[in-house]
N, C-alpha and C positions, 0 to 999 in steps of 0.2 A: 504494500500500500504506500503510497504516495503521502506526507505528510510536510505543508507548506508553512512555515514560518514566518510572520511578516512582521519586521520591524518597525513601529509606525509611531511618527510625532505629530505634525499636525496635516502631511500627506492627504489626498481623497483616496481612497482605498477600492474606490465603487470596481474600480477593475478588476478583483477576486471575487465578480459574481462569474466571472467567464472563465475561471479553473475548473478545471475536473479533478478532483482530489478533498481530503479533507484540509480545512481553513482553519489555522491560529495566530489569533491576532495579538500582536504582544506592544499593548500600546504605554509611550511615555507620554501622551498629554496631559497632564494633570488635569485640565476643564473638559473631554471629552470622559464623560459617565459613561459607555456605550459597553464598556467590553470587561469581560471579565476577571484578563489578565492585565495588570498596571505595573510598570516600573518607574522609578525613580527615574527621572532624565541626566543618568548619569551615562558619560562613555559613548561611542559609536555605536555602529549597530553590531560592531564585534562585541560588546558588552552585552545586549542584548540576549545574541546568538548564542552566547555560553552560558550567562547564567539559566539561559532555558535548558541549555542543555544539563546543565548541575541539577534543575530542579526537578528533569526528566530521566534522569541519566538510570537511575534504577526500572524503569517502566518501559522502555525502550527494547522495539524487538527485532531481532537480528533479519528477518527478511522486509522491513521496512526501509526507506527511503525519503528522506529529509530535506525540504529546501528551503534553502533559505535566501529570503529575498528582502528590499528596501522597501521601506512604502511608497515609494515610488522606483519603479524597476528601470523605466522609461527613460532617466536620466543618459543611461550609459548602454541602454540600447534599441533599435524600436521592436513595434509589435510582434513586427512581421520574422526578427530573430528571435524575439523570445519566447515563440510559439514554437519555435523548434526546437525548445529546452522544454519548457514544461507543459505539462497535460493541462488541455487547453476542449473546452467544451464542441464538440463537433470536429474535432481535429486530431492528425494524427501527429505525436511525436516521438522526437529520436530517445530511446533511452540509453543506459548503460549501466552494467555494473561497478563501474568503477567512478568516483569524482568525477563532477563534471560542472567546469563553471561555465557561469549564466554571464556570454561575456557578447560585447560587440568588439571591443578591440583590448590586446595588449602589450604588454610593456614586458620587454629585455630590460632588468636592471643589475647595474654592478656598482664598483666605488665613482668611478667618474662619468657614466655611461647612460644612457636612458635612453631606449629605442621603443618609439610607440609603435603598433601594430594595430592597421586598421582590416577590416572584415574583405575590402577591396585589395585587397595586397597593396596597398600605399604603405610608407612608414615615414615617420618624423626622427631622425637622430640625434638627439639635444645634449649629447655629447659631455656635460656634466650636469650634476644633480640636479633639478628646475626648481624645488622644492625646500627653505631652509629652514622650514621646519619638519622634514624629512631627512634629516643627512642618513647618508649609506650607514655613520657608526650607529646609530640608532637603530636601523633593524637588525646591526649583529648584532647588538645587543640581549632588543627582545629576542634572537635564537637562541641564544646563549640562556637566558633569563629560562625560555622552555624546554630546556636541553635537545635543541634542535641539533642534527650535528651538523658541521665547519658548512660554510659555505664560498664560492666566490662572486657567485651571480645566483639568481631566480629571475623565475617566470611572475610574472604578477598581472591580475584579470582584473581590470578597471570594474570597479563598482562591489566585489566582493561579495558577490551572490552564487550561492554554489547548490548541486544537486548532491546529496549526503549520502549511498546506503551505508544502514545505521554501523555495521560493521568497521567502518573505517570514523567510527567517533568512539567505539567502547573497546577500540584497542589501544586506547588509553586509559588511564583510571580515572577516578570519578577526583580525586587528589588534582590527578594533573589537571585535570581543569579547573579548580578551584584555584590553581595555582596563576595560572594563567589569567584567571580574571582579577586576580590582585593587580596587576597589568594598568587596569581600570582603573584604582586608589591611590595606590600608594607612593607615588610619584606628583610633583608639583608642574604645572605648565610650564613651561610649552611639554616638554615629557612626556607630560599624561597627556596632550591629544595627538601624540605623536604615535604613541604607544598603540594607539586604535589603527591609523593606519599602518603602520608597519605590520599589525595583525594581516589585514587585510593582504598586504604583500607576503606573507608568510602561509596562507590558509592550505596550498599546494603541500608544501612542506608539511606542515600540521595534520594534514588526513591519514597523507601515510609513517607518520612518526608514530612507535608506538612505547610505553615505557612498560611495559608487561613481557613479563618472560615467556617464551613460545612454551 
């Protein structure tokens, strides 16, 4: 089963009447009474996505399927791509067993390097960091912080919306991600909004990292 996560602040959401799958809505408006699950408007929507999964993590079933989306998806890619990720009402789409991001374009990143990658086979090469509150040491950091191992480059999917089955989130412990969402706190700005996207640069890594012994 299909299970769509949507991270939502003050977003129109009206577009999850046209998924086919089951809908949770995990909303941080504090003035929208609508929904049943509320968070604190702390963090990106990588805070979100984990603490759902911390508070999910024991109920979660191995031939299930997870996605996790923005409340608004639209940003970073259109309809007509992201219909071909998720189940979508009258439609057919691609699936997979393995991760799979909800992406229109992405990005080669390393220390001084940053190659965008569009759906058209265009690229942009901006050749050092674009981003200064992004520096390259900042995601080795948060890898290091998740015991990712060494890196010198990644792939990274603009918008950070991924297709999950559940298997590649509970081969980590419920720990490790508890860990990782301290990510979220316990750092001062710029830091702590750094910390969210460099998650998002990392989510590749993160699926298939595991700290559990085979």
């Amino acid at each position: 089963m299909y299970i769509c996560v949507v991270a939502k602040y003050r977003e129109d959401i009206s577009w999850t009447k046209n998924l086919d799958c089951e809908i949770i809505i995990v909303n941080k408006d504090p003035s929208d009474k609508r929904f049943e699950i509320n968070y604190q408007n702390i963090g990106r929507e990588t805070e979100t996505f984990i603490r759902w999964i911390i508070e999910n993590y024991d109920n979660l079933k191995i031939e299930d399927k997870i996605i996790f989306l923005q409340g608004n998806p639209f940003e970073h890619l259109t309809v007509e791509k992201f219909s071909e990720f998720v189940p979508m009402l009258d439609q057919t789409f691609k699936t997979s067993h393995l991760p799979k991001p909800i992406r229109g374009r992405w990005s080669y990143c390393c220390q001084k390097k940053v190659l965008i990658n569009y759906p058209d086979g265009s690229s942009i090469d901006l050749k050092i960091e674009p981003d200064p509150l992004l520096p390259w040491s900042q995601t080795v950091f948060v890898g290091e912080y998740l015991g990712l191992p060494k890196f010198d480059y990644l792939i990274s999917h603009t918008g950070g919306q991924w297709i999950v089955p559940v298997r590649y989130i509970i081969n980590k412990s419920k720990s490790w991600w508890e860990n990782a969402l301290t990510l979220h706190y316990n750092f001062e700005d710029p830091q702590l909004t750094a910390n969210g996207y460099c998650i998002e640069r990392l989510w590749e890594m993160i699926w298939y990292h595991s700290d559990l012994e085979n």
